[in-house]
PDB file of N, CA, C and O in Angstrom:
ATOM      1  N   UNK A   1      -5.267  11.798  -1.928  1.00  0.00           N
ATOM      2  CA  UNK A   1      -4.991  10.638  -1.106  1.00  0.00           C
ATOM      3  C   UNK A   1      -5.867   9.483  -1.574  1.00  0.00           C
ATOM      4  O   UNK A   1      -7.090   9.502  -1.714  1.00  0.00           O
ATOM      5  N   UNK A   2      -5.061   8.513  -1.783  1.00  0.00           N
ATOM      6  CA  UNK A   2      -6.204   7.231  -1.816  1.00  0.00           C
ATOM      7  C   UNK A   2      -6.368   6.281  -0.884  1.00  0.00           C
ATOM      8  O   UNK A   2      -5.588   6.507   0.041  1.00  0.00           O
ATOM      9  N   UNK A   3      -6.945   5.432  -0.716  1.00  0.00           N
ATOM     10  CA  UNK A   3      -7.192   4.219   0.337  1.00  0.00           C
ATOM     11  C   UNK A   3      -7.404   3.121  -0.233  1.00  0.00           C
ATOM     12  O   UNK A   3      -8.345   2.985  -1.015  1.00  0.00           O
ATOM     13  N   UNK A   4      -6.572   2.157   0.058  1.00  0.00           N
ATOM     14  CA  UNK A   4      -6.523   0.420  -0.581  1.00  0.00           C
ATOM     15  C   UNK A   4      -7.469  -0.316   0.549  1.00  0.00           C
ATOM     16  O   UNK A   4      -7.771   0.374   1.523  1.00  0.00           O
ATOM     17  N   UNK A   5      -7.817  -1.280   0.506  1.00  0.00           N
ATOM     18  CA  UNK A   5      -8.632  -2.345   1.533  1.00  0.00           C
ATOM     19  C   UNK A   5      -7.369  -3.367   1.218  1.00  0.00           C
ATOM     20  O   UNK A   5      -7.068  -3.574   0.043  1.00  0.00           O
ATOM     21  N   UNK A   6      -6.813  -3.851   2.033  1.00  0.00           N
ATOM     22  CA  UNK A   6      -6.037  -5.077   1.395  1.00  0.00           C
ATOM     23  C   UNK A   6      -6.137  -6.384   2.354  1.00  0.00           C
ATOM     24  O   UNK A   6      -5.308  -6.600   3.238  1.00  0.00           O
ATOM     25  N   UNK A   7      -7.002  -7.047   2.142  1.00  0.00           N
ATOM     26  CA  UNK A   7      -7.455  -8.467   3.321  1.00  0.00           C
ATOM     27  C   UNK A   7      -6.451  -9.287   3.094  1.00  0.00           C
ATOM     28  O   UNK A   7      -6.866 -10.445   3.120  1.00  0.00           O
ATOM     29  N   UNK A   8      -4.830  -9.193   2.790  1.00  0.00           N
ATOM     30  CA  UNK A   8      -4.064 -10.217   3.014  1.00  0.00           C
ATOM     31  C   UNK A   8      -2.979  -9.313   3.913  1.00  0.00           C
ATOM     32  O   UNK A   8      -1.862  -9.679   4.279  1.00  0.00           O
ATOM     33  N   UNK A   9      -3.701  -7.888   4.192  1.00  0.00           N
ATOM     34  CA  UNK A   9      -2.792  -7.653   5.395  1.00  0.00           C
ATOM     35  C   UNK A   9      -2.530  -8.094   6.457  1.00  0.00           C
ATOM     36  O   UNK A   9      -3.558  -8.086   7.135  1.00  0.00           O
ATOM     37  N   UNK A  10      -1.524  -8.571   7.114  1.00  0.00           N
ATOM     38  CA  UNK A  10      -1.702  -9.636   8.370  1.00  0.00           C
ATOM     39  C   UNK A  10      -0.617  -9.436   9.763  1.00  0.00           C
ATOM     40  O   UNK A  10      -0.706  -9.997  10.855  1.00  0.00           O
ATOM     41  N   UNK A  11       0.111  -8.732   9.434  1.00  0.00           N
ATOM     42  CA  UNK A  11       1.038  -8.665  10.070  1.00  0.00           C
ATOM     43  C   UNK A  11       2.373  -7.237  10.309  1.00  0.00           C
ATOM     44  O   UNK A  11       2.551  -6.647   9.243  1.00  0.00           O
ATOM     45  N   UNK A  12       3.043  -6.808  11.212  1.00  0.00           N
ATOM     46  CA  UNK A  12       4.052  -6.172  10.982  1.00  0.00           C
ATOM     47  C   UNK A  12       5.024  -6.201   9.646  1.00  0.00           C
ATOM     48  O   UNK A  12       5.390  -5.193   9.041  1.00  0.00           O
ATOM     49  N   UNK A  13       5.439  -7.859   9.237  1.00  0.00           N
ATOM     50  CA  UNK A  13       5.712  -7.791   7.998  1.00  0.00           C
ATOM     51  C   UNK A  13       5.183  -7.395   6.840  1.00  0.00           C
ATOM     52  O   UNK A  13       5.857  -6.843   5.970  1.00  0.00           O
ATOM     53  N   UNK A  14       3.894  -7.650   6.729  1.00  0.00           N
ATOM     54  CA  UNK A  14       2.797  -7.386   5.798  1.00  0.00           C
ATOM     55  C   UNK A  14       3.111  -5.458   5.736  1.00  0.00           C
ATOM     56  O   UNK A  14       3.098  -4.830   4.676  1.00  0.00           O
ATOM     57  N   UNK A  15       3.277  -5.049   6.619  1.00  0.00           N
ATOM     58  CA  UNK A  15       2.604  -3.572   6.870  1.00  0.00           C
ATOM     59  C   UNK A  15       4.361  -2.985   6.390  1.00  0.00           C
ATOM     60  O   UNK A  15       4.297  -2.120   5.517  1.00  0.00           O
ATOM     61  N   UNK A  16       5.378  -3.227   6.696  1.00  0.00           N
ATOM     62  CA  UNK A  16       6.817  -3.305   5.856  1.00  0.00           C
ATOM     63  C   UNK A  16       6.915  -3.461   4.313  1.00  0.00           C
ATOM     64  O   UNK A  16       7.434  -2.794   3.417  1.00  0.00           O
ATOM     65  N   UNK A  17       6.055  -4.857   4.385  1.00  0.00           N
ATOM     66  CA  UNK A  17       6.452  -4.630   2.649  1.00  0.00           C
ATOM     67  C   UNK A  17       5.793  -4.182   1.942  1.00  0.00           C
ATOM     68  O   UNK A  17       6.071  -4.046   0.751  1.00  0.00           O
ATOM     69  N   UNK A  18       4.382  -3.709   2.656  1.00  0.00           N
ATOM     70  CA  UNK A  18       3.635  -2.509   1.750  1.00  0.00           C
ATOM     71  C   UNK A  18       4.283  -1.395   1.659  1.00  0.00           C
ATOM     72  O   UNK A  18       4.346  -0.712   0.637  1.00  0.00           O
ATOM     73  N   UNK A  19       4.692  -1.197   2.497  1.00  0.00           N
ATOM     74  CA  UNK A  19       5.547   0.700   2.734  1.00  0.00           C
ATOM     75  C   UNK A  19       6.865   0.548   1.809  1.00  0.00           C
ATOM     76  O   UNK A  19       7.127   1.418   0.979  1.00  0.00           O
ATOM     77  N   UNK A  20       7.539  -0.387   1.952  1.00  0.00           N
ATOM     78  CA  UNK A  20       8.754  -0.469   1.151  1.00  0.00           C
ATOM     79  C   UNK A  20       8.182  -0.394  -0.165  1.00  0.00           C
ATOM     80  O   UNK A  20       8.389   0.643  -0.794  1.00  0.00           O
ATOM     81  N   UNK A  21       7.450  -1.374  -0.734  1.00  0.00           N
ATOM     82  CA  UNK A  21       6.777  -1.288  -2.006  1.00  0.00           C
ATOM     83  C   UNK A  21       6.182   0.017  -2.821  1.00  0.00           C
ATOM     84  O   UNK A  21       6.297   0.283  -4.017  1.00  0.00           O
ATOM     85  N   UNK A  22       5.472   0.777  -1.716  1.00  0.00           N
ATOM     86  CA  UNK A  22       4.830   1.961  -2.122  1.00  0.00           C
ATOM     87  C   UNK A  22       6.063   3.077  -2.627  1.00  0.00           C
ATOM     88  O   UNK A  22       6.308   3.663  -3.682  1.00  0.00           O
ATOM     89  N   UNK A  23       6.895   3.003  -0.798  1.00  0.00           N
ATOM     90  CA  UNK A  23       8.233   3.711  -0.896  1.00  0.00           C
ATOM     91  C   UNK A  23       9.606   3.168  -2.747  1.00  0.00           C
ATOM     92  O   UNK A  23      10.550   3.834  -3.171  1.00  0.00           O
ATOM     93  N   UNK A  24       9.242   2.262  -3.113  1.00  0.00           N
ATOM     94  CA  UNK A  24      10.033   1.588  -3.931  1.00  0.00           C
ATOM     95  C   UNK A  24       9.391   2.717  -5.560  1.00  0.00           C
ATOM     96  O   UNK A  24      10.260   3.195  -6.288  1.00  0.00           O
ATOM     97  N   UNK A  25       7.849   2.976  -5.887  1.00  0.00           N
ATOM     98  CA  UNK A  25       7.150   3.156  -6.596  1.00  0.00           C
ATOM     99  C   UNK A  25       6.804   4.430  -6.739  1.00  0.00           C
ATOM    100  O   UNK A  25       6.435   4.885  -7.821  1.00  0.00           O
ATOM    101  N   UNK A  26       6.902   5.217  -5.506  1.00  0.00           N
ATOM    102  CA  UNK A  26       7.108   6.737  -5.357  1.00  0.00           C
ATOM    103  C   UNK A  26       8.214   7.252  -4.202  1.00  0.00           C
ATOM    104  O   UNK A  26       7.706   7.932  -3.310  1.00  0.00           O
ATOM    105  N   UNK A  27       9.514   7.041  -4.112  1.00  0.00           N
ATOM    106  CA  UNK A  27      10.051   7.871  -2.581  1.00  0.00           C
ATOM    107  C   UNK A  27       9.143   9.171  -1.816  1.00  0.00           C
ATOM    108  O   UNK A  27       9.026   9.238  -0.592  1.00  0.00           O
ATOM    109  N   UNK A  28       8.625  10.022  -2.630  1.00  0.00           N
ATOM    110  CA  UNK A  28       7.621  10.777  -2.016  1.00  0.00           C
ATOM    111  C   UNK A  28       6.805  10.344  -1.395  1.00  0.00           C
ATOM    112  O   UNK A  28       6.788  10.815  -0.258  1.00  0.00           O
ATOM    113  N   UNK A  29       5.961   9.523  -1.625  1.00  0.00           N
ATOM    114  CA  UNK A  29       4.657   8.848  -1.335  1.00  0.00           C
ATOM    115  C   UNK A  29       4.717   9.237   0.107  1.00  0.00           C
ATOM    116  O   UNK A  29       5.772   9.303   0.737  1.00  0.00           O
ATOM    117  N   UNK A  30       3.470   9.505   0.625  1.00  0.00           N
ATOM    118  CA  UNK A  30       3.361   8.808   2.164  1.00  0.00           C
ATOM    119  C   UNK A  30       2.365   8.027   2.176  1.00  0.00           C
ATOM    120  O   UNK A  30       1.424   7.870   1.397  1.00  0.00           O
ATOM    121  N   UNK A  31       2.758   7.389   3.456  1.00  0.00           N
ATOM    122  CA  UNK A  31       2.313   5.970   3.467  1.00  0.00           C
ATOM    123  C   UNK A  31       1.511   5.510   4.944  1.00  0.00           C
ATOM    124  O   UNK A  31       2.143   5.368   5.991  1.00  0.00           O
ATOM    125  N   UNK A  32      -0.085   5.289   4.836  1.00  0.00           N
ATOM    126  CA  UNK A  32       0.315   5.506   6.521  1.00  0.00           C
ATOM    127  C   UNK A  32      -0.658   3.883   6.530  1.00  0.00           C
ATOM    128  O   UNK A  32      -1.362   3.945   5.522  1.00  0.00           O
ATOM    129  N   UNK A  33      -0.851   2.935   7.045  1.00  0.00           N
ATOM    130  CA  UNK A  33      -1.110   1.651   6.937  1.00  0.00           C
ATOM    131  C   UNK A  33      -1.761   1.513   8.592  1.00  0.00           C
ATOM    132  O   UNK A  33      -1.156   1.905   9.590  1.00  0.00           O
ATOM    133  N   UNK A  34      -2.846   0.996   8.594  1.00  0.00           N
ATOM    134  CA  UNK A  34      -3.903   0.499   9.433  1.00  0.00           C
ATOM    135  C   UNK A  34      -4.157  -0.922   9.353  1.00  0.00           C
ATOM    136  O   UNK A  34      -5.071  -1.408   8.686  1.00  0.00           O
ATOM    137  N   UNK A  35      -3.020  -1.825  10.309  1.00  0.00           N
ATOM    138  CA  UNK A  35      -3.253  -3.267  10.163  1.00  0.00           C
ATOM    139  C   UNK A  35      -4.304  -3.625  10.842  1.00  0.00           C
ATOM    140  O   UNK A  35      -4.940  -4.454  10.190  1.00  0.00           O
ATOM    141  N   UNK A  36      -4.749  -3.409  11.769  1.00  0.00           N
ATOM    142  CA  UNK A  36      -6.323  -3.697  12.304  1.00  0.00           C
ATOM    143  C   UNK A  36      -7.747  -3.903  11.202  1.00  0.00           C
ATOM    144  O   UNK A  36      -8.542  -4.827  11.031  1.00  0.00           O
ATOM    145  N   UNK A  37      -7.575  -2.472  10.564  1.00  0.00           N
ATOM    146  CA  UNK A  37      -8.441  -2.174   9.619  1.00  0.00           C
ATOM    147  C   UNK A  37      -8.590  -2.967   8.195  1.00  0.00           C
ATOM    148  O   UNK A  37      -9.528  -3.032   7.399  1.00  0.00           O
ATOM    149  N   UNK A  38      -7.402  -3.490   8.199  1.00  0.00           N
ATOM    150  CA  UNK A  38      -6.639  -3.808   6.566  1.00  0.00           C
ATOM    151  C   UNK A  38      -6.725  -2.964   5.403  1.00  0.00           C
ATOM    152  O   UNK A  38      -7.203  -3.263   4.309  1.00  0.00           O
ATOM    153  N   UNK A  39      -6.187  -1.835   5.777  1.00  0.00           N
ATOM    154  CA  UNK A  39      -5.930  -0.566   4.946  1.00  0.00           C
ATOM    155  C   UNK A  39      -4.903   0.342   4.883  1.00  0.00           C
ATOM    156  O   UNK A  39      -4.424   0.837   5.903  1.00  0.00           O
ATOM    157  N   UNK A  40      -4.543   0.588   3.840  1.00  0.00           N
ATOM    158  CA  UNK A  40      -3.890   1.519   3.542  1.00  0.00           C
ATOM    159  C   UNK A  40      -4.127   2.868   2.868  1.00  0.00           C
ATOM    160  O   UNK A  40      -4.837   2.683   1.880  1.00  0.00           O
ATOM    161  N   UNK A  41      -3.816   4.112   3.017  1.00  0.00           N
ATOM    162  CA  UNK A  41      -3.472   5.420   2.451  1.00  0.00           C
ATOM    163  C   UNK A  41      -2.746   5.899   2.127  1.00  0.00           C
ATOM    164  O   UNK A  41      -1.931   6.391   2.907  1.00  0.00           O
ATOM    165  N   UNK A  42      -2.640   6.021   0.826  1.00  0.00           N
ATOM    166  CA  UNK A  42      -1.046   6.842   0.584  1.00  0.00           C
ATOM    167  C   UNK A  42      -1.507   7.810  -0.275  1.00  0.00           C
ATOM    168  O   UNK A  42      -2.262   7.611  -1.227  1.00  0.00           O
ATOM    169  N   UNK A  43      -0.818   9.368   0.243  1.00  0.00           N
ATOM    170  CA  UNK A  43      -0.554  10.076  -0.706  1.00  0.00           C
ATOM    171  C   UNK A  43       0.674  10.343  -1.496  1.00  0.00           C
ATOM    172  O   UNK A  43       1.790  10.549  -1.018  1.00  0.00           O
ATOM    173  N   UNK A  44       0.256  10.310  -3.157  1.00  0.00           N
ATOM    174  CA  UNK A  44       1.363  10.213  -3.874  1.00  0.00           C
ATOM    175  C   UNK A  44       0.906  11.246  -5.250  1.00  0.00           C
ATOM    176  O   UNK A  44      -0.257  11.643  -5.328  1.00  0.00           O
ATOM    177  N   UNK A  45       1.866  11.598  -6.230  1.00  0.00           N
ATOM    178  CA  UNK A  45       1.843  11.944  -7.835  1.00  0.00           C
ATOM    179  C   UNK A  45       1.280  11.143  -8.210  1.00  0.00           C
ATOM    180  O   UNK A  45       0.288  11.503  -8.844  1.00  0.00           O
ATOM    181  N   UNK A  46       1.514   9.539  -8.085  1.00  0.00           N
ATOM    182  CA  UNK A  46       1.045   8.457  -9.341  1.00  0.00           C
ATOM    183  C   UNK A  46      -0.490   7.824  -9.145  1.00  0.00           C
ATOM    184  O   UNK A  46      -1.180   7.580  -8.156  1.00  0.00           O
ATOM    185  N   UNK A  47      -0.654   7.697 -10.419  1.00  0.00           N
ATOM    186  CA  UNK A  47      -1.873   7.334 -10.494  1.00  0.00           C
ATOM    187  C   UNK A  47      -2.603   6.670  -9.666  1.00  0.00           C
ATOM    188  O   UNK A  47      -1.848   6.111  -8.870  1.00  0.00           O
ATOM    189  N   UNK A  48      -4.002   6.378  -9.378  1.00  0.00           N
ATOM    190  CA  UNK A  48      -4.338   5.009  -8.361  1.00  0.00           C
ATOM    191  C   UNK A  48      -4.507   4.086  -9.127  1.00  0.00           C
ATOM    192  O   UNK A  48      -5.168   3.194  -8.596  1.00  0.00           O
ATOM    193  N   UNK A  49      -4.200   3.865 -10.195  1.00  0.00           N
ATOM    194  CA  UNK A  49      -4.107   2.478 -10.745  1.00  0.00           C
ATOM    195  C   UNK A  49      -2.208   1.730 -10.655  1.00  0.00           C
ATOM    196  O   UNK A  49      -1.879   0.544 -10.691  1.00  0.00           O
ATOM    197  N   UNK A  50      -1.485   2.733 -10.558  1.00  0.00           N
ATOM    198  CA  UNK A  50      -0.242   2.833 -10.797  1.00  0.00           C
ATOM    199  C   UNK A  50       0.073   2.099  -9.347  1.00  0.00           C
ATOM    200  O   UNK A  50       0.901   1.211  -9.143  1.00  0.00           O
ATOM    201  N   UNK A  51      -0.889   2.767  -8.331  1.00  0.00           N
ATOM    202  CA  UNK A  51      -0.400   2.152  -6.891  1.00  0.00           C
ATOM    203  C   UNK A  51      -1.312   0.936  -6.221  1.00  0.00           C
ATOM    204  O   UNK A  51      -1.125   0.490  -5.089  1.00  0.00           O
ATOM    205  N   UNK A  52      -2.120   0.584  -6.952  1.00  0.00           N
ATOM    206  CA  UNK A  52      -2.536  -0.416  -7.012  1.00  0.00           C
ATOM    207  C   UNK A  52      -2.068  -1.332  -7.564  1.00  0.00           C
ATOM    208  O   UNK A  52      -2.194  -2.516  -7.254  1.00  0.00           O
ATOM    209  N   UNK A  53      -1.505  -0.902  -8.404  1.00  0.00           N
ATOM    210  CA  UNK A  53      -0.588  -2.094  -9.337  1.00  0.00           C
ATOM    211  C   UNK A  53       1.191  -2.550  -8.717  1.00  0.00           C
ATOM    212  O   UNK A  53       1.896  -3.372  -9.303  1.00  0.00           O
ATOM    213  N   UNK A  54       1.492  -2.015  -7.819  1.00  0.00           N
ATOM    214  CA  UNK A  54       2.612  -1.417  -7.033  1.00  0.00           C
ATOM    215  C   UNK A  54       2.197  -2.132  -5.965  1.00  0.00           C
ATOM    216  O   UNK A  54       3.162  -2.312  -5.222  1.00  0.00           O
ATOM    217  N   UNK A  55       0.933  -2.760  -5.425  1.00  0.00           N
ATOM    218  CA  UNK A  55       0.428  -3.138  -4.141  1.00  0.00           C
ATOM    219  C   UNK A  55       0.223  -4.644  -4.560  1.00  0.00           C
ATOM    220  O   UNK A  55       0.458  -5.464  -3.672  1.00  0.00           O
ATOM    221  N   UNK A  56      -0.210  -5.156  -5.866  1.00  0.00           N
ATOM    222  CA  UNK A  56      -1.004  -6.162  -6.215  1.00  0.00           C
ATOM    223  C   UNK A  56       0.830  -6.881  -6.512  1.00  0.00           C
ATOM    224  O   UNK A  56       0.903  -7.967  -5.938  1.00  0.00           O
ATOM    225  N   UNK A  57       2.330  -6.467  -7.309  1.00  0.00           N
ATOM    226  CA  UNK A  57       3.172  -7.214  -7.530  1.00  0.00           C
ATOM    227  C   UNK A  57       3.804  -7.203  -6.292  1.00  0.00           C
ATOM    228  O   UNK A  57       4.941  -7.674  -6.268  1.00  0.00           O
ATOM    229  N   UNK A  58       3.197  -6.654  -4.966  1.00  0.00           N
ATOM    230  CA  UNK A  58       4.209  -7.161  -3.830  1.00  0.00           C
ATOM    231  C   UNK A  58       3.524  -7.859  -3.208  1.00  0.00           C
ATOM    232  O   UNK A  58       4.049  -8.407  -2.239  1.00  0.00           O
ATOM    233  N   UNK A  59       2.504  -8.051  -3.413  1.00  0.00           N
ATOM    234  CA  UNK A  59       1.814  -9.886  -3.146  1.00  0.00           C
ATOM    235  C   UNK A  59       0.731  -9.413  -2.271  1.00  0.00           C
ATOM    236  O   UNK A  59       0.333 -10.109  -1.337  1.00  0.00           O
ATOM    237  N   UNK A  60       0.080  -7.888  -2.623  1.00  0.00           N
ATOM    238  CA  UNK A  60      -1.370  -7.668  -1.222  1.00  0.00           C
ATOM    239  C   UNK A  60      -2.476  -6.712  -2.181  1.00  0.00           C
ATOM    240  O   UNK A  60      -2.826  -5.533  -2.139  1.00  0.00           O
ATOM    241  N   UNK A  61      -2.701  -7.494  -2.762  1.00  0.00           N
ATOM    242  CA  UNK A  61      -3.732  -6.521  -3.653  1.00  0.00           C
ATOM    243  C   UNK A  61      -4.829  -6.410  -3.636  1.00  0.00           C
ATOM    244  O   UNK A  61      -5.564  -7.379  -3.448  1.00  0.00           O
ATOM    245  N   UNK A  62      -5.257  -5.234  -3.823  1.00  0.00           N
ATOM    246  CA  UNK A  62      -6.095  -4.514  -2.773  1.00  0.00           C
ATOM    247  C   UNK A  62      -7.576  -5.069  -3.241  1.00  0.00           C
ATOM    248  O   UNK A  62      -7.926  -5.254  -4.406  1.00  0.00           O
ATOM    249  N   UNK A  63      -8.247  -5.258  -2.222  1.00  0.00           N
ATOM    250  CA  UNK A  63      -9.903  -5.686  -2.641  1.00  0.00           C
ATOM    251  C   UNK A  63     -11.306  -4.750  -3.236  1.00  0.00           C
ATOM    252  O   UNK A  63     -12.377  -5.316  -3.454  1.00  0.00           O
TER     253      UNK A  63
END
C-alpha cells in the first residue's frame, strides 16, 4: 500500500478525479482517499512512481 499527501485536494470533485485517475491506471487498484487529511492510499501492482505519475497528470500531485 502506498500513501500520497496531495495539498491540492479540495473537494468531492478533487476526491472523484483522483479515484477515476487511479481507477483509469490500475482497475484493480483500491483506492481509499481522506479529504480532510489530503491523502490518499491505494493499493495496487504498479509501481509508486507509476502512481504518482498517474496522480501528478490528473492535476494533484502529490507533495
Amino acid at each position: 500500500m502506498f500513501e500520497f499527501q496531495l495539498p491540492d485536494l479540495s473537494c468531492g470533485h478533487c476526491v472523484a478525479a483522483v479515484t477515476q485517475a487511479l481507477k483509469a491506471a490500475d482497475p484493480a487498484a483500491t483506492v481509499a482517499v481522506d479529504l480532510p487529511q489530503h491523502t490518499v492510499q491505494v493499493t495496487s501492482g504498479l509501481p509508486r512512481a507509476a502512481i504518482a505519475a498517474a496522480l501528478t497528470e490528473a492535476g494533484y500531485p502529490p507533495a
